[in-house]
N, C-alpha and C positions, 0 to 999 in steps of 0.2 A: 504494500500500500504506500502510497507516494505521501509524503509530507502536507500537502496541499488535500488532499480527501477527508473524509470523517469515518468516524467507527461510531460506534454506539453502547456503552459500556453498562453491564444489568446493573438493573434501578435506576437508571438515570434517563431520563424522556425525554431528552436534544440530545443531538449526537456534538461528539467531541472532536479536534483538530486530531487525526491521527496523529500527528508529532507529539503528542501529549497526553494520549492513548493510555499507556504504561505508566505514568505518574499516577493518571487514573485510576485504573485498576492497581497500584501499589497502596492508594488512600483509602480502596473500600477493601482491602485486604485490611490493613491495619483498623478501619474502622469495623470491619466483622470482628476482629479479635478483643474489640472495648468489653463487652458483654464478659466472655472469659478472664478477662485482665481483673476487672473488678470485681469477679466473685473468688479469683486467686490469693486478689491484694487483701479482700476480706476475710477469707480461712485463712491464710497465713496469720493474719494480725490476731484473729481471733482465738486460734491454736498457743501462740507464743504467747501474747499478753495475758489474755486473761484464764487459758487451760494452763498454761506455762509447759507446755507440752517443749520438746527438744527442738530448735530450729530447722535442724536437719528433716528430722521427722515430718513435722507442720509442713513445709514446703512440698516437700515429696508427694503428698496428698494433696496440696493445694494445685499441683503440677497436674497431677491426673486429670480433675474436678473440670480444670482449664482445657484440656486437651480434647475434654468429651465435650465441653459447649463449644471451643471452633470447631471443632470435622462436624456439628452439625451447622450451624452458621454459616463456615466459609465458604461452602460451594455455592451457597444459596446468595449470600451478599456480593461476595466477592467474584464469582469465575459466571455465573446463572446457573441452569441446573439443565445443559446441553447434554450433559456425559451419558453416554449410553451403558456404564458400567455398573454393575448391581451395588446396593448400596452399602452393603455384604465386602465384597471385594475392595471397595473404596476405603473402606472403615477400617481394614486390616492393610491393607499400604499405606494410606494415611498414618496409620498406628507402628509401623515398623520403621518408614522413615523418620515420622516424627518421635521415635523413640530414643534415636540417636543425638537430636539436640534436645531432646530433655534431658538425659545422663548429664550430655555436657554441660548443659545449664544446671542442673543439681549442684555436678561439682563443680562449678566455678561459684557458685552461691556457698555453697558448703566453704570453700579456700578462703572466701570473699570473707563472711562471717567469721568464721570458726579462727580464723587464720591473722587473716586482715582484721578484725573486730571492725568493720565497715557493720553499719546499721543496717538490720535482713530486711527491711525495705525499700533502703537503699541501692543493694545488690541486685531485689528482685527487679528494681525500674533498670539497673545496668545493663543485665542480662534480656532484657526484652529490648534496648535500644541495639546490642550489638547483634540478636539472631534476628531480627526484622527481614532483613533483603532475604538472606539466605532460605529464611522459612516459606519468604512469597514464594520464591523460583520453585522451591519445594513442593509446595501444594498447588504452583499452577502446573504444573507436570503431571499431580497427580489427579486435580479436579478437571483439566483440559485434555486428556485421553479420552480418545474415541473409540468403547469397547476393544478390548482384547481379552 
């Protein structure tokens, strides 16, 4: 698509300059993930503060919690819901890729914390500014396949 043309990007009812297409869909990625972000930010706070539960521990389940509200979310806000692939299939690639930057993100929250004594909600905003791009590319790979 040439620079000069439009795309049309789901939920959005005017279409947009292709040259700016991808910003597009990077903002309603990130905006599909508010919903998970804030019920994260909340079991986490809520586990450590006031269960006084372990940091490590708290997080790890606040990680899950998040992971099951975006793969329902994202395809639907962010990519439309084109994919011919069952939702079955989706849920479990979605869940194997995305499993490898949760680890990462655990431990570098765990290092961040435990290590660094950086504030665990401080770490947890880190950690979502640094995996952002990579998780888009991630999940538009996996919400923009066309059956296999």
């Amino acid at each position: 698509m040439r620079p000069s043309e439009s795309t049309r990007l789901p939920g959005v009812a005017t279409r947009v300059p292709a040259a700016i297409a991808p910003l597009g869909r990077l903002l309603q990625f990130l905006a599909s993930g508010v919903p998970g972000f804030i019920l994260s930010v909340s079991v986490n706070s809520f586990l450590v503060v006031w269960l006084k539960w372990p940091k490590p521990l708290s997080y790890l389940i606040a990680l899950m919690m998040q992971t099951m509200v975006n793969f329902y979310l994202c395809p639907r806000l962010a990519f439309g819901t084109g994919n011919s692939d069952s939702p079955v299939r989706q849920f479990f690639q979605f869940l194997a890729g995305v499993a490898g930057f949760r680890i990462a993100d655990w431990l570098v929250y765990v290092l961040l914390v435990e290590f660094v004594h950086l504030h665990f909600l401080a770490a947890q905003l880190l950690n979502i500014a640094m995996q952002s791009v990579p998780k888009y590319k991630f999940a538009q790979a996996v919400f923009r396949r066309k059956g296999r």
